[in-house]
C-alpha positions, 0 to 999 in steps of 0.5 A: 657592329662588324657589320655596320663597319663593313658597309660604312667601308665599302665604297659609294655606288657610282652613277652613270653619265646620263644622270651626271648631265641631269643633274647639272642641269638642274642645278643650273635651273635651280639657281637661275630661278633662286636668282630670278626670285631673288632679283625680284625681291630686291626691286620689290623691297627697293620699291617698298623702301622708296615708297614707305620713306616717300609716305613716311616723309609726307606723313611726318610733314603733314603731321608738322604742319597739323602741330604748327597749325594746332600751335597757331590755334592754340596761340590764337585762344590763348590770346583771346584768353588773355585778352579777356583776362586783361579785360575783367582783371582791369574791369574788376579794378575799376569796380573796386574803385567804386567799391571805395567811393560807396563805401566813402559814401557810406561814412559820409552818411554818419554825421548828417544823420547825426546831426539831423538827430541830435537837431530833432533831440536838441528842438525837444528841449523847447519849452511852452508853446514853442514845443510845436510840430513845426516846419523845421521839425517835419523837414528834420525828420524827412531828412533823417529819413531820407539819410536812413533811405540813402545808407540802406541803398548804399549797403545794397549796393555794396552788397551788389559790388561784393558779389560782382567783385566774387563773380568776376574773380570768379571768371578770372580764376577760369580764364588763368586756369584755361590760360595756364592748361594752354601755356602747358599744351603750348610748351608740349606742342612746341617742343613737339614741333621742334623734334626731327629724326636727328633730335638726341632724346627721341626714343621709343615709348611703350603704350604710346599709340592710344587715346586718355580716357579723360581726353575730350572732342575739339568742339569741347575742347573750344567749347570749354574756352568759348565757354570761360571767354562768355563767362568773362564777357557776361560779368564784365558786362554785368560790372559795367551795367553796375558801375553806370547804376552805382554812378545814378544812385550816387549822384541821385543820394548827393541830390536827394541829401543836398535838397533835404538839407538845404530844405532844412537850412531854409525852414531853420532860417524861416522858423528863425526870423518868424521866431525873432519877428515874435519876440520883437512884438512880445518886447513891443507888447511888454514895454507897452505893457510896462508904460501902462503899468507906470502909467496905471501906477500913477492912476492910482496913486492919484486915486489914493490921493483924491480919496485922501483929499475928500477926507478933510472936506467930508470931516468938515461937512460932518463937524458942521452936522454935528455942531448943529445938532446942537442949536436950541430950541426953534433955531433947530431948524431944517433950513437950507444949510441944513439940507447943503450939509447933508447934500455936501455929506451924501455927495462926498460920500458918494464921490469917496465911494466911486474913487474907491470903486474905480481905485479897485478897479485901477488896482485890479488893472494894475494886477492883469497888467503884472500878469500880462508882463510876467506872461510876456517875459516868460513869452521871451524867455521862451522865444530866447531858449528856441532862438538858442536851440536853432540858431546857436544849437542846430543851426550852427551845428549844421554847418559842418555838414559838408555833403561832398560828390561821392 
């Protein structure tokens, strides 16, 4: 330690003049050079400034104007899906209104098939030989078929509306989709649009500089909207197609309806006035029948009469015969007298016989004549019940159908 002491205390060596202007001048050159080197980084950093805030401020420009151009492209699809919404929303409206008139339409059909149903049960009811597979019957049943043919068309159409209606919603439900994920990509871009270097919440964020892993290309990222908007476009196209069928097969069913029930009407009408027309020959033939039943009535009674009337000349003729048989011996002669009585006897008798003949035969006259009057009353009681069953029964029943434009 003594030792250390003692060199710590001994004075520094001194150097010599020679050195002493050496070592100036290095130091001299030294910092000439830390100067130099010096200058040079300060120009270098002054170019590196002036160059990173040029390429910054035209990065960050060209970055604006991809945003304002990416907000351009986003308004321009968000308007074509909201163009398209609008389209199928209104389409799908419209395709409900026609929903409605089908469905009317429908109802409609209930009471003409009814009635065309109750008409065919109500002609059951006609009776003798009225009860025939007529004109107006095969009329009723076509129309009952054409009714049934109508309501199965119908409630295909229907079913037809449905589904469309489901498809079309269906794109709808996309295009708000893919309108609203725009409004959402729209709202982020403007407000990206709307940051500057001075904006308050700007800020750094970790793990910024990256690519989702759920991020798509921009052609499917176009593709997808093409996609919703050709979706929208088909089934709009398709409802449109099905309102102009739905239009022909309503106004095809109207006709089809109206021609089968105005073919009805006129085979009721027709089976009406040949039915009248028959029961006015049926009253003729019956009041012919009842004159000549009074006539044969009086033909009889006159027969009876002159059967009557032969009753006392015949008894005379035989009283005489027999009064007669008594004159005595030879005046017991068979002279011409004779011979007249009995001829007068044979004749009435004869004659008696062939009124009571033609009496039976009047009689059994007067019998076919009773027959064909019950037959031809029971003729126009016939007539009269199908006269009520079309004409009062369906005829009027029919009346209240009111085949309207569906």
């Amino acid at each position: 330690f003594k030792n250390i002491m003692a060199r710590l205390l001994q004075a520094p060596p001194k150097c010599l003049s020679p050195d002493w202007h050496i070592a100036n001048k290095m130091q001299c050159a030294s910092t000439e050079s830390q100067k130099s080197s010096s200058e040079r980084v300060t120009a270098e950093s002054q170019r590196l400034v002036d160059e990173t805030e040029k390429t910054t401020q035209k990065t960050q420009s060209d970055v604006n104007k991809k945003i304002e151009q990416r907000l351009e492209e986003i308004k321009f699809w968000k308007q074509e899906l909201d163009d398209k919404l609008e389209q199928i929303v209104n389409e799908t409206e419209v395709l409900l209104t026609f929903k409605t008139r089908v469905g009317k339409a429908l109802e409609s059909c209930k009471e003409p098939l009814v009635i065309a149903q109750q008409c065919l049960l109500n002609r059951e009811r006609r009776v003798g030989i009225d009860l025939v597979h007529d004109k107006v019957e095969q009329e009723l049943l076509k129309e009952a078929e054409v009714i049934k043919g109508v309501i199965a068309l119908l409630e295909h159409t229907l079913g037809q509306i449905n589904e469309q209606i489901r498809l079309n919603r269906s794109a709808k439900y996309q295009l708000e989709m893919d309108l609203r994920d725009k409004f959402t990509a729209l709202m982020i871009d403007d407000y990206c649009a709307g940051l500057t270097n001075n904006t308050p919440d700007i800020r750094y964020t970790n793990n910024a500089v990256k690519m989702e892993g759920n991020s798509v290309s921009l052609e499917d990222w176009v593709d997808f909207s093409n996609v919703n908007i050709d979706k929208a476009d088909k089934q709009r196209n398709s409802s449109l197609a099905l309102r102009a069928l739905i239009d022909r097969i309503l106004s095809q069913t109207l006709n089809d309806m109206r021609k089968q029930h105005e073919a009805v009407n006129v085979a009721f009408r027709n089976r009406v006035k040949e039915v009248k027309d028959a029961k006015q020959k049926l009253e003729t033939l019956l009041a012919v029948v009842m004159n000549e039943t009074a006539s044969q009535e009086k033909n009889i009674t006159a027969l009876e009469k002159a059967i009557s009337d032969k009753e006392g000349p015949i008894q005379v003729a035989q009283t005489r015969l027999q009064a007669r048989t008594h004159r005595p011996n030879v005046e017991l002669c068979r002279d011409i007298v004779q011979y007249r009585l009995i001829s007068e006897v044979e004749e009435i008798t004869n004659n008696i016989q062939r009124l009571k003949d033609t009496l039976a035969q009047a009689k059994a006259e007067l019998k076919g004549l009773s027959r064909q009057q019950l037959f031809l009353e029971e003729e126009i009681q016939v007539k009269e019940n199908t006269l009520y069953i079309d004409e009062v029964l369906c005829m009027q029943m029919r009346e209240s159908v009111s085949i309207n434009n569906f």
